[in-house]
ZAVEXNU-865893 format. One record per residue: x, y, z negated of N, C-alpha, C in turn. Coordinates in pm, whole numbers, padded with zeros to 5 digits, always signed. Example, Ala and Ser with C-alpha at 12.3 -4.5 7.8 and 13.67 -1.06 7.14 Angstrom:
BEGIN
+01319-00569-00780+01230-00450-00780+01320-00330-00780
+01285-00225-00708+01367-00106-00714+01290+00003-00787
This chain:
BEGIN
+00290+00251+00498+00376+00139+00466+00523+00179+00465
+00561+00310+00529+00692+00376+00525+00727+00446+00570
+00805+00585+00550+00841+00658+00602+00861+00663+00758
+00940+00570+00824+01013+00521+00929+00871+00438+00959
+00787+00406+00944+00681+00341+01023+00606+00428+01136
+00606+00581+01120+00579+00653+01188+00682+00735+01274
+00645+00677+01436+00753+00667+01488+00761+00861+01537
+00656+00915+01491+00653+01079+01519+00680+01128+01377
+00764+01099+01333+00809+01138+01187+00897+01220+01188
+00981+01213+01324+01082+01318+01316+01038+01473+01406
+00858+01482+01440+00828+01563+01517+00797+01661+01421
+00766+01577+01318+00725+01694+01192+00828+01817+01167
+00733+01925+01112+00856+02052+01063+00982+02063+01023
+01053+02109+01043+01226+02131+00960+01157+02116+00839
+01133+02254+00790+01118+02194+00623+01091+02053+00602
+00993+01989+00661+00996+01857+00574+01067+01725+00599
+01120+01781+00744+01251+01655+00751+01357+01698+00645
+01417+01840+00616+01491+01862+00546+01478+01787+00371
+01366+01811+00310+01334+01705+00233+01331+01601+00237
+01238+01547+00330+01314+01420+00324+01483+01390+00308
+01505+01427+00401+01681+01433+00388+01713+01443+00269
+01705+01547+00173+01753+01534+00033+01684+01471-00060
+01554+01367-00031+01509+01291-00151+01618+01178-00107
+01618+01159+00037+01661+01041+00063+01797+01042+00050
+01902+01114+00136+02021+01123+00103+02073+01170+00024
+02026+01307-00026+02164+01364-00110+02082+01357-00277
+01954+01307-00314+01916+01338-00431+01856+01446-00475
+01866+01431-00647+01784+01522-00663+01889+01670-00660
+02012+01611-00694+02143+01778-00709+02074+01888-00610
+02025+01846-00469+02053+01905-00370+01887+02016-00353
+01798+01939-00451+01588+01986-00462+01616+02066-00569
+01513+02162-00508+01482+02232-00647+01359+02243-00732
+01360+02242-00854+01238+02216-00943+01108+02256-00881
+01058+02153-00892+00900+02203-00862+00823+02214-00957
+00727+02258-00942+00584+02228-01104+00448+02210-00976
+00360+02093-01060+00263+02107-00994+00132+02195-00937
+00089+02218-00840+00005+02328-00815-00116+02307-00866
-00194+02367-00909-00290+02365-00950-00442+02342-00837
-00489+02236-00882-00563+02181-00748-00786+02148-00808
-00783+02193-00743-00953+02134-00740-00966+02030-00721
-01053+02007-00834-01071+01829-00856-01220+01853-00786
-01201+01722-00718-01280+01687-00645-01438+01654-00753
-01531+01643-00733-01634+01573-00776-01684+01419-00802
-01670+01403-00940-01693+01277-00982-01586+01201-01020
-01410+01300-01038-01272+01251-01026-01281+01247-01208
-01197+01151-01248-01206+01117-01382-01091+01207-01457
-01137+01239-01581-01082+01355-01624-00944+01289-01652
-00795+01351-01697-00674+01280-01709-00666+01223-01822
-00763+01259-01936-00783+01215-02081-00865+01036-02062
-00944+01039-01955-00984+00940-01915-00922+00832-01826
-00856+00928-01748-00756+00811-01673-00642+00773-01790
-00575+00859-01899-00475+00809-01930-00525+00704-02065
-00646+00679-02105-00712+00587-02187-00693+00505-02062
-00778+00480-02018-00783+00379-01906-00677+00264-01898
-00570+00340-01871-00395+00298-01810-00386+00241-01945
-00376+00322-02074-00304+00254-02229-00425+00108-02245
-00489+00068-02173-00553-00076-02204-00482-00171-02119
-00449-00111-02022-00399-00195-01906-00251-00248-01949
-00230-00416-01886-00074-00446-01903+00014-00347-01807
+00132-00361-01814+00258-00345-01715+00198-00371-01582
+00147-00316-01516+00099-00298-01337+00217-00347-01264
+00256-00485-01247+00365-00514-01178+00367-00649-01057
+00450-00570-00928+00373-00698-00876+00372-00691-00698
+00293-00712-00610+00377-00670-00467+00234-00640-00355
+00293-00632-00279+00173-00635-00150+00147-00747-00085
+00048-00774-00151+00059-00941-00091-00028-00976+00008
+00000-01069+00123-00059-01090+00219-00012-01294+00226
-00075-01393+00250-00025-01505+00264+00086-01516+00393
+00184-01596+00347+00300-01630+00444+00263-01674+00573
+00124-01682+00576+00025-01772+00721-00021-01689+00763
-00035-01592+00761-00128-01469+00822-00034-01303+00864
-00119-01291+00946-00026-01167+01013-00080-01067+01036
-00212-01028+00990-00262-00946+00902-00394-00939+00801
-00451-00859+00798-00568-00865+00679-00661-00923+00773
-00701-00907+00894-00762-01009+00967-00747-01148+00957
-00628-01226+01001-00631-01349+00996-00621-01370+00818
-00569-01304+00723-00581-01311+00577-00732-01404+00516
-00847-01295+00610-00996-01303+00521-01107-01389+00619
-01080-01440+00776-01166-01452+00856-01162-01608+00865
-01308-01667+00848-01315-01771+00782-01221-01946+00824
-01215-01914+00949-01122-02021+01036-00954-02024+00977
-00912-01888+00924-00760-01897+00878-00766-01843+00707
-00875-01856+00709-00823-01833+00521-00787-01975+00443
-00709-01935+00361-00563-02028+00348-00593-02053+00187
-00678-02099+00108-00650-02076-00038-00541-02164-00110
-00493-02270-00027-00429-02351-00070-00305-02246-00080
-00230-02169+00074-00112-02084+00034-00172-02024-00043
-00260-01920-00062-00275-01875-00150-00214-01848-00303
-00260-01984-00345-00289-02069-00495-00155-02071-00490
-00079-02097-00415+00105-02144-00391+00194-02001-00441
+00126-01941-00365+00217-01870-00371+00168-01727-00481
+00056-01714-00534+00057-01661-00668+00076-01661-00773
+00127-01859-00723+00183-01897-00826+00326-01862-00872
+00400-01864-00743+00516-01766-00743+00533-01653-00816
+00405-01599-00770+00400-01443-00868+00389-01438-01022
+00322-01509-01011+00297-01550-01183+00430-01627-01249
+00525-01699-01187+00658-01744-01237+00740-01627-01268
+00740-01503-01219+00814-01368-01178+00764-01275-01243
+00639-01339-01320+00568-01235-01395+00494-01102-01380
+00450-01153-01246+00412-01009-01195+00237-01076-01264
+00186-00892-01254+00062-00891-01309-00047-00857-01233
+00010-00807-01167-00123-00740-01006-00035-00777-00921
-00132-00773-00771-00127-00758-00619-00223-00632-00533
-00124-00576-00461-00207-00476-00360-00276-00590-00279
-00415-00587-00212-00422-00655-00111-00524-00559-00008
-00492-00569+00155-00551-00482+00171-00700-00628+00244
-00791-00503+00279-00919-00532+00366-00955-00466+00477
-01071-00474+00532-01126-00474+00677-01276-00414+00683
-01265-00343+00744-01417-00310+00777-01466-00394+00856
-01407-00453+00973-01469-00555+01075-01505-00652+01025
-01455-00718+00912-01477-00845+00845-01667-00825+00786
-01659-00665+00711-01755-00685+00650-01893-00669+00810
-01863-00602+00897-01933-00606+01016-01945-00793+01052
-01875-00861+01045-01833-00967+01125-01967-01086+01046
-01921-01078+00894-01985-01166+00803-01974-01137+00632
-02051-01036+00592-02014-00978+00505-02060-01052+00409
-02135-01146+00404-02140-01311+00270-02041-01390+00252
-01988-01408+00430-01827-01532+00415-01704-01383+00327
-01734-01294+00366-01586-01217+00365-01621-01240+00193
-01708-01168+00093-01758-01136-00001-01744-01316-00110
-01759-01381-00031-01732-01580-00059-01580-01570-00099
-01512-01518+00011-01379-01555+00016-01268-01465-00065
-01327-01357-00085-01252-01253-00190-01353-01274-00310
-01405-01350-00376-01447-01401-00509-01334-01523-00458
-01306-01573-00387-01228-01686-00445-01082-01654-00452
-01068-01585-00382-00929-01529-00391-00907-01456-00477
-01031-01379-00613-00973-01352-00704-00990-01404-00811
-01037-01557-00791-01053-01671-00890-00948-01676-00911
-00878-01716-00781-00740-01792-00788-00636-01702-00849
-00666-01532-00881-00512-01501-00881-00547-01460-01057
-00691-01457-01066-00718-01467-01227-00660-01591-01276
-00639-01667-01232-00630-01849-01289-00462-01810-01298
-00422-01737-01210-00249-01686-01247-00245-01560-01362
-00410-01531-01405-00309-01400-01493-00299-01282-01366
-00360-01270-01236-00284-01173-01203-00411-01083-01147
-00411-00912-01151-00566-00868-01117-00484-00799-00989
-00615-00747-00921-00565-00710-00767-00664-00593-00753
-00531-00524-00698-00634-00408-00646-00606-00383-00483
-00748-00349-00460-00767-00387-00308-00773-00234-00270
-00723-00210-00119-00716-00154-00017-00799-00167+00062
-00917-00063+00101-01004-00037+00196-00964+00028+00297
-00914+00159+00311-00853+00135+00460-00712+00147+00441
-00659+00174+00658-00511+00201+00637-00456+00261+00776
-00412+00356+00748-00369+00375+00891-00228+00387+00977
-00181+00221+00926-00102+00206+00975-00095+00111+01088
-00009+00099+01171+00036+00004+01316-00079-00040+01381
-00112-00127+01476-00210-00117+01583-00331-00031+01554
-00374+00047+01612-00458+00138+01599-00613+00065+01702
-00605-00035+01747-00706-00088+01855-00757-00288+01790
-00791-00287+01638-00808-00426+01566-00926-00460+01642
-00917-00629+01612-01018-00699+01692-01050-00806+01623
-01163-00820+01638-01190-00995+01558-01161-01100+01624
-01147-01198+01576-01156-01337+01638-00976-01335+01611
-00921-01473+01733-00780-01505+01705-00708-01403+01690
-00602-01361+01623-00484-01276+01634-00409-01289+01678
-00261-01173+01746-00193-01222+01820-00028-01327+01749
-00031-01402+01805+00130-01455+01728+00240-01357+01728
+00326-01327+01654+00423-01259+01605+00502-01221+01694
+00558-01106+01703+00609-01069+01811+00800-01143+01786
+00886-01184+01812+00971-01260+01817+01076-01106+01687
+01117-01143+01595+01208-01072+01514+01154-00916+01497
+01048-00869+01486+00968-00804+01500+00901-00737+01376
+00936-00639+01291+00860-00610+01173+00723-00603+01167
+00631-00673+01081+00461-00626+01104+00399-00608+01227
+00464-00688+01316+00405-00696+01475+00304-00704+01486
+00178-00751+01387+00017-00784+01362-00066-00717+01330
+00006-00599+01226-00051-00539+01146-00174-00443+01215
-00255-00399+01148-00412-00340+01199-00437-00225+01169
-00532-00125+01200-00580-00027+01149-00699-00043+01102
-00735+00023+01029-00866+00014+01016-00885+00163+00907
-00999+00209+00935-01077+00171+01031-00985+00215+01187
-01052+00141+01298-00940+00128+01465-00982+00279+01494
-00860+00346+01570-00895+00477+01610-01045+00495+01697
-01075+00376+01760-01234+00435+01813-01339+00434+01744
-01302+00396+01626-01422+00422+01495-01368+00544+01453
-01225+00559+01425-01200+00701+01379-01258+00815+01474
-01292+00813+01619-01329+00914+01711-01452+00918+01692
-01564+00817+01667-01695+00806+01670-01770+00861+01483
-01797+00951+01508-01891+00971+01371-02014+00876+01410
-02083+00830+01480-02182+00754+01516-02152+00607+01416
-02027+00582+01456-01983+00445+01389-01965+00485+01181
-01975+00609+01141-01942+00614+01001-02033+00531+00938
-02191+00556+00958-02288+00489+00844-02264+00301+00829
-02172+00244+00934-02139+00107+00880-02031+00106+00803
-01889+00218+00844-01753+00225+00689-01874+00257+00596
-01928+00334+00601-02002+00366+00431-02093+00245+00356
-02168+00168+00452-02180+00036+00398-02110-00066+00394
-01995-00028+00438-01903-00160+00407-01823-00100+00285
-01797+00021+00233-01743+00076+00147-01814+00034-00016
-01963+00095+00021-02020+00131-00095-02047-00028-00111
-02096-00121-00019-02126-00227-00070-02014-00309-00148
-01903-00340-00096-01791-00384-00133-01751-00354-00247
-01760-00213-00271-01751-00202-00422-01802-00217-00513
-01974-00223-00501-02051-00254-00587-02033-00355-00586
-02015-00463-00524-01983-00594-00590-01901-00627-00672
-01762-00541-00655-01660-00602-00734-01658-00459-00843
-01807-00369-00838-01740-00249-00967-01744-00248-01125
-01751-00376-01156-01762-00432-01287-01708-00546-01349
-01638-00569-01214-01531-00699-01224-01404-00702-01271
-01398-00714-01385-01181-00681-01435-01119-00779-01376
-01110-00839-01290-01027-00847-01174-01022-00782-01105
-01052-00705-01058-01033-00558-01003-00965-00456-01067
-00882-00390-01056-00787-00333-01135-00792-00128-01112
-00765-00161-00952-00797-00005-00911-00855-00049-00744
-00869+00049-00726-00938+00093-00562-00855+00184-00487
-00762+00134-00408-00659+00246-00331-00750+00200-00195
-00804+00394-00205-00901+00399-00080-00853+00420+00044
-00734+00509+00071-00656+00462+00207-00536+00478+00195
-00437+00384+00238-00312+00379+00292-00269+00468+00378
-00143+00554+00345-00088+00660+00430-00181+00703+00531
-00298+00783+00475-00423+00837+00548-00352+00890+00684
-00210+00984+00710-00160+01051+00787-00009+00928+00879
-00042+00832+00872+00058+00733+00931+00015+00704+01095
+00059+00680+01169+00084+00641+01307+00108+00466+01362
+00040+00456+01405+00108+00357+01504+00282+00330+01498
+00344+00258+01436+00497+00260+01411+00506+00215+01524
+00512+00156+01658+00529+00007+01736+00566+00091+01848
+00670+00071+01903+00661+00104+02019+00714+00014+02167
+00563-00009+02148+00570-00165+02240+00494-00138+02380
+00444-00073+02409+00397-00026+02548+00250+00033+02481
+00202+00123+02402+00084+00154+02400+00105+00275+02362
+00135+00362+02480+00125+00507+02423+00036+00583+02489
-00001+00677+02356-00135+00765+02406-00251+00697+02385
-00271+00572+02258-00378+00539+02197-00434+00625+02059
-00314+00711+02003-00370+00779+01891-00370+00922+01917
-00493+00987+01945-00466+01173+01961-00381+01213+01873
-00290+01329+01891-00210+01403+01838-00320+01455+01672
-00431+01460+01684-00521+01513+01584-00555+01419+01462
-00503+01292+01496-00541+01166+01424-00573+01202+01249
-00459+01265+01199-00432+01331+01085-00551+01425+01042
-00599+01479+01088-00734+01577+01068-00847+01508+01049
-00861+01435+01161-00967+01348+01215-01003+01238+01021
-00875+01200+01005-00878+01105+00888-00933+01172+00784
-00843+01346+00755-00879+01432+00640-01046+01455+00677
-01078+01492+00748-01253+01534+00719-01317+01426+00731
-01258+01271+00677-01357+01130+00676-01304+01113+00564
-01169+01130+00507-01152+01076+00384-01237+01124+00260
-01256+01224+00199-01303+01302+00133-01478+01202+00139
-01517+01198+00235-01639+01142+00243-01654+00972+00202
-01539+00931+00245-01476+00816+00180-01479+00795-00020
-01392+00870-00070-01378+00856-00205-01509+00911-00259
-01611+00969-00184-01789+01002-00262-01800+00892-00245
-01815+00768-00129-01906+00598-00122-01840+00552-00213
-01723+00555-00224-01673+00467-00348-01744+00514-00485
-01762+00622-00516-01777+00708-00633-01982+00663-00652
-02029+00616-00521-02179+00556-00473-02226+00490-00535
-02076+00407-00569-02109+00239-00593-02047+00239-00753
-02019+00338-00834-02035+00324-00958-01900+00266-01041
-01787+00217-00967-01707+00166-00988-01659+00207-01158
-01670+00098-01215-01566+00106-01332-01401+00128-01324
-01360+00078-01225-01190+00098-01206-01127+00219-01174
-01042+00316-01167-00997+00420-01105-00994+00391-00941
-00995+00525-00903-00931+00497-00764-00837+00627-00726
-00779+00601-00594-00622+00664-00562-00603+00630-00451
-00540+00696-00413-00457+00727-00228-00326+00750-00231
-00178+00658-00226-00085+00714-00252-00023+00813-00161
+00006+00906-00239+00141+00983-00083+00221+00947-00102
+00321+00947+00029+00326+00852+00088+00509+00928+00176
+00440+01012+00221+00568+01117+00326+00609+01230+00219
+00702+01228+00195+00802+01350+00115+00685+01340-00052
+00676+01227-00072+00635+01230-00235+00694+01321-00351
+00770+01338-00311+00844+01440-00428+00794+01566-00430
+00789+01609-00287+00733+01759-00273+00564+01777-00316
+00563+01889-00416+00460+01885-00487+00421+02042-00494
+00504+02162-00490+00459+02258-00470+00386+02325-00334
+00435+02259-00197+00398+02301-00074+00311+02159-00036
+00175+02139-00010+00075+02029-00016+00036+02065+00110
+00039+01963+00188-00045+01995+00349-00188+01907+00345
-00247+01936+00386-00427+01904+00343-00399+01763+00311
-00348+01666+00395-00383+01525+00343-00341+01469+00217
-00269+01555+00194-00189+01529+00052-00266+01607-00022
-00316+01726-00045-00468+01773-00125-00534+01689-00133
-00616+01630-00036-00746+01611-00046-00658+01449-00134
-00612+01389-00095-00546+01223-00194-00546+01273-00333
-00450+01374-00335-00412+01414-00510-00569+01525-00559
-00637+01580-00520-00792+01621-00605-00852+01499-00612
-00870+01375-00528-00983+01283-00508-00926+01183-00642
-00811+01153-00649-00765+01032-00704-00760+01053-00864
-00859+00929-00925-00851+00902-01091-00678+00896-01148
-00584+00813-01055-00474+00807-01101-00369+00793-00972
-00247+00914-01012-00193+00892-00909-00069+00812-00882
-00089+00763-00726-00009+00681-00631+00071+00740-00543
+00187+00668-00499+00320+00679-00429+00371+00594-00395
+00444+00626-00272+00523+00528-00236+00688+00553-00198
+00779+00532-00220+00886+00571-00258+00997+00466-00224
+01067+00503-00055+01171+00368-00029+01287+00439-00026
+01338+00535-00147+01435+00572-00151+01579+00504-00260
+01665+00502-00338+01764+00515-00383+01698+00549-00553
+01743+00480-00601+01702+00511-00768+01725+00695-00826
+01756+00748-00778+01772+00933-00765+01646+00944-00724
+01587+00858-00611+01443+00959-00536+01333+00859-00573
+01347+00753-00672+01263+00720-00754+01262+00785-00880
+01364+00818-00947+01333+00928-01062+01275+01059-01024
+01328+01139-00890+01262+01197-00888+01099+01249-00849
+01093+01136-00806+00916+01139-00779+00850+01138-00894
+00929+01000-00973+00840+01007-01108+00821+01140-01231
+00971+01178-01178+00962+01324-01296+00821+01477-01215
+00846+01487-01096+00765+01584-01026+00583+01509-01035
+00576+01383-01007+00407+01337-00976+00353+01384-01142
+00478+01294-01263+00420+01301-01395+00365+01475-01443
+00381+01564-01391+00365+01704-01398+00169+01670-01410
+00128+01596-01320-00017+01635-01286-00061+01551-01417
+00035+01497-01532-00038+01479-01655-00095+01334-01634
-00090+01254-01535-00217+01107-01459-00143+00985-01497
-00168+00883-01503-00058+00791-01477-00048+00745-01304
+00066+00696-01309+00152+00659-01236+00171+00565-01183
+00125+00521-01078+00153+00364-00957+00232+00412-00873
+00331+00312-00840+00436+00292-00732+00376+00218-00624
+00265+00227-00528+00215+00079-00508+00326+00051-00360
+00408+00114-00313+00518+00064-00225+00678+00130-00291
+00763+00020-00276+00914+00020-00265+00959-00094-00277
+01087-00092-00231+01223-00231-00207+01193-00235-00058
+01336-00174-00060+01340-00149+00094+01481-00162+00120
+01609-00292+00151+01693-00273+00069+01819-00235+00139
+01793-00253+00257+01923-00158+00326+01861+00045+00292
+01799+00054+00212+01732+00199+00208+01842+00233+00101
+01890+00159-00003+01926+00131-00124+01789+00131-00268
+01620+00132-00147+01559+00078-00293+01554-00039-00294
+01568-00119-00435+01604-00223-00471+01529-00255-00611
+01550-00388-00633+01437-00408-00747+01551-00318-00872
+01685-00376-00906+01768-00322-00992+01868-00180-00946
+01836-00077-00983+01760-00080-01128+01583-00018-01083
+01553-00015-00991+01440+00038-00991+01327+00023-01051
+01291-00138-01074+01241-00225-01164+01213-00158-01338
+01375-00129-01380+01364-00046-01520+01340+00076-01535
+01379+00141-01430+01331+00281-01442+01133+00307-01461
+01108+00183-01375+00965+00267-01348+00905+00199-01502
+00954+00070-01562+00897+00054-01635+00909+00077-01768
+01031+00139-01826+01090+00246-01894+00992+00371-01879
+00911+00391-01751+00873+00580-01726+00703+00516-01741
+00720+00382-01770+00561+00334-01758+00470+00337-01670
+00547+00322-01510+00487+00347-01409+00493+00174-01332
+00321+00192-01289+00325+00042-01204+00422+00033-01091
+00433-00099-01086+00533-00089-00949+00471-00231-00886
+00461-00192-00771+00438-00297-00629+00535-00289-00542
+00621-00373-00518+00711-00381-00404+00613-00431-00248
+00694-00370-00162+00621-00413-00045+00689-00562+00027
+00566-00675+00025+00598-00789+00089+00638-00887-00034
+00658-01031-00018+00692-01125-00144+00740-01218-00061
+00660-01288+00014+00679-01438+00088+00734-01358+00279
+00814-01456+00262+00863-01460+00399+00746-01500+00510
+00718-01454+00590+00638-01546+00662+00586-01454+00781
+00424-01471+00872+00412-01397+00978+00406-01284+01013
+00408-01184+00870+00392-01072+00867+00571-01032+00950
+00639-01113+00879+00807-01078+00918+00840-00947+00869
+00824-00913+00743+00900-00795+00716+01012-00817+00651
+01067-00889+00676+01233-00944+00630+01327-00829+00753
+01258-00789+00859+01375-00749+00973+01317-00569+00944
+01377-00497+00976+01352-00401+00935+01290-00296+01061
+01233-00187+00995+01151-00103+01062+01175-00049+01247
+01290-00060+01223+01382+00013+01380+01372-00181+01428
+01332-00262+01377+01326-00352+01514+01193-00332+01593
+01114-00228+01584+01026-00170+01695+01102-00126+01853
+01250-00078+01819+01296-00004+01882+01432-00120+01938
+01481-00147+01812+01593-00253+01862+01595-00355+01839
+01683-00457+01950+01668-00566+01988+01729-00652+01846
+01641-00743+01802+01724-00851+01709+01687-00975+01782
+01796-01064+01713+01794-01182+01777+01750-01278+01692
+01802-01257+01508+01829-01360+01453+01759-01260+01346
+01777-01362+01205+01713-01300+01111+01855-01227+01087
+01786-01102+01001+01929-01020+00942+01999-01094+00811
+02097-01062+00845+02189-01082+00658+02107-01028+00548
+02083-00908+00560+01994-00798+00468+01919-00848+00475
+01796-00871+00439+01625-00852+00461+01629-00747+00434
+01552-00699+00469+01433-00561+00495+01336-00556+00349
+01238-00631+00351+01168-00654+00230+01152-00789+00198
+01078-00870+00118+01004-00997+00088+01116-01014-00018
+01109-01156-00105+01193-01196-00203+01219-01320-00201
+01097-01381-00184+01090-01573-00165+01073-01645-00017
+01161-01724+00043+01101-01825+00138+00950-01863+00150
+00935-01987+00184+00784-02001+00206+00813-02112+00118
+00898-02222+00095+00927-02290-00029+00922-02267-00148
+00885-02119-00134+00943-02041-00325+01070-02015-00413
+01226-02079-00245+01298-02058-00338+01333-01902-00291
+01439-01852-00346+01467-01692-00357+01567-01645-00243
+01486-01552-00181+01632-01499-00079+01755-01463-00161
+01790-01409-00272+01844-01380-00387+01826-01441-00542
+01913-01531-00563+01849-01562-00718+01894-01446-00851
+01990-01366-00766+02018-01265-00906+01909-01167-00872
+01783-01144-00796+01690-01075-00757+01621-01158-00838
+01612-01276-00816+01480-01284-00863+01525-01314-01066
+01572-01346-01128+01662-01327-01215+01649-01210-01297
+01688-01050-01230+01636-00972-01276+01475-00922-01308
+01421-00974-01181+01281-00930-01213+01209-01020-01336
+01235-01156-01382+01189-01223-01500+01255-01136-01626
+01386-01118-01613+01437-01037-01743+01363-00883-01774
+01309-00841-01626+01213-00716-01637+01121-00709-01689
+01035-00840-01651+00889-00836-01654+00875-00944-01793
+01018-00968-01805+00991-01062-01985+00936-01222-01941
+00944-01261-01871+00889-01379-01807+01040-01510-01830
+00977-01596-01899+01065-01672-01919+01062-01824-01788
């Protein structure tokens, strides 16, 4: 979900803080050309002649990470006591005024453990509703970002000014420790997809979220994720994108990277195994319109098309303008992270793990609309209709 979400981000190597540093601060003046490495495609990965047919049918991929303004994470989102279709319906409608065309949304393995007819009920209706807007969604199976220990039943209320105080892992690090527990992800994988692998409301399949992300929170739970977490994910992921590949799916699928996206000649396994597995590739990118061009000029090397499925981050300086034209000028989808204000709270930004806020910020952090629909910004929202052609 972001660079800065992983609060051991700065434990990583010189070299790759140093990159970072120059995607983020100084640009591209300061990188030097890369070309892509030449990589083993995984088995059953769709050839680029096939992914890039694919993409030329598809509209403009535009559009956000959406979660309802009532829910505070993909748990309370799908579990049958707090699913919300009324916000829902409200607020895709929003999206559809703004012209967006897709939504990331993520999911749960516990759900499909919990009640895998209600969960399977409730995501056919939730993509009634965002078809009835015109808008297709591509869903997120896992993620390994913030609480690493998810639970069913109530969730906790929001932590007071607090970014993503709710947010879940999944699968939870004691499924990640247990190979015993894999043969239920693989039926919650393969089944899930076969349901929806012929459905054009379904758009793509982003099989995990920053596979190599951490626990961002640092709220009293340390020493819930082994130092190995990262490994542990790489020799499950790979086994991951075969169940999907099980279930026959018509849609592409993809894993964006996520940490130092730009860097493309030096690949550390988790970033292999995402870029061989994936039909089309994904990124996420909360830098400055310099380190959005340059991702897009270095990823386009591997010949694939191109999803943005995270940025707008706006004290970062990414921002919808001009970021908005660039990607869709370079013909690359774009998903901003967050839309509606609400329990998720990603209006306050990443370091309120660490520091104290009181009030909402001047800045937001991410989102675009109140819970009313009107605009934290109307020359934000303004530009994005003149983007997306939406009158």
């Amino acid at each position: 979900m972001s660079i800065l979400a992983n609060k051991n981000w700065l434990s990583r190597s010189v070299p790759v803080v140093a990159a970072l540093y120059c995607i983020i601060a100084l640009g591209s003046a300061l990188c030097f050309a890369q070309q892509a490495p030449s990589l083993p495609t995984a088995q059953g990965v769709w050839s680029s002649e096939q992914a890039n047919k694919w993409y030329a049918k598809q509209p403009w991929l535009v559009g956000c990470n959406y979660i309802p303004s009532t829910a505070i994470n993909q748990l309370e989102m799908w579990q049958a006591d707090k699913f919300d279709p009324v916000t829902i319906d409200r607020e895709l409608g929003y999206a559809e005024s703004l012209g967006f065309s897709s939504v990331r949304v993520f999911l749960h393995d516990l759900l499909w453990k919990q009640d895998k007819a209600g969960f399977l009920k409730r995501t056919d209706e939730f993509l009634a509703i965002a078809d009835k807007h015109k808008i297709k969604t591509m869903f997120v199976l896992f993620d390994s970002c913030w609480h690493p220990l998810p639970k069913l039943g109530p969730q906790p209320k929001p932590i007071p000014f607090t970014h993503n105080s709710g947010w879940v892992q999944n699968p939870g690090i004691e499924v990640l420790q247990n190979p015993a527990a894999f043969p239920h992800l693989k039926e919650y994988v393969v089944g899930f997809v076969r349901h929806y692998a012929n459905d054009p409301r379904v758009v793509v399949w982003d099989v995990w979220n920053e596979p190599d992300n951490f626990d961002g929170g640092q709220d009293g739970r340390p020493g819930l994720e082994p130092k190995n977490k990262p490994e542990l994910v790489n020799a499950l992921m790979p086994q991951v994108f075969q169940w999907v590949r099980e279930a026959n799916p018509s849609q592409p699928l993809t894993s964006g990277v996520w940490l130092d996206s730009h860097v493309i000649d030096k690949l550390y396994p988790i970033k292999q195994t995402q870029l061989a597995n994936s039909d089309v590739i994904s990124y996420h990118c909360y830098g400055d319109a310099e380190s959005m061009k340059l991702c897009i000029e270095r990823l386009s090397t591997f010949g694939r098309p191109l999803l943005c499925t995270e940025y707008m981050a706006r004290p970062n300086k990414s921002v919808f303008e001009p970021h908005l034209d660039i990607m869709r000028s370079s013909k690359v989808a774009a998903y901003m992270w967050g839309f509606v204000n609400g329990k998720s709270q990603t209006v306050y930004p990443w370091d309120s793990w660490q520091k104290k806020y009181t009030s909402e910020p001047e800045l937001w952090f991410h989102d675009v609309l109140n819970r009313d629909g009107t605009p934290y910004k109307k020359d934000e929202v303004d530009y994005i209709r003149k983007v997306t052609g939406k009158k």
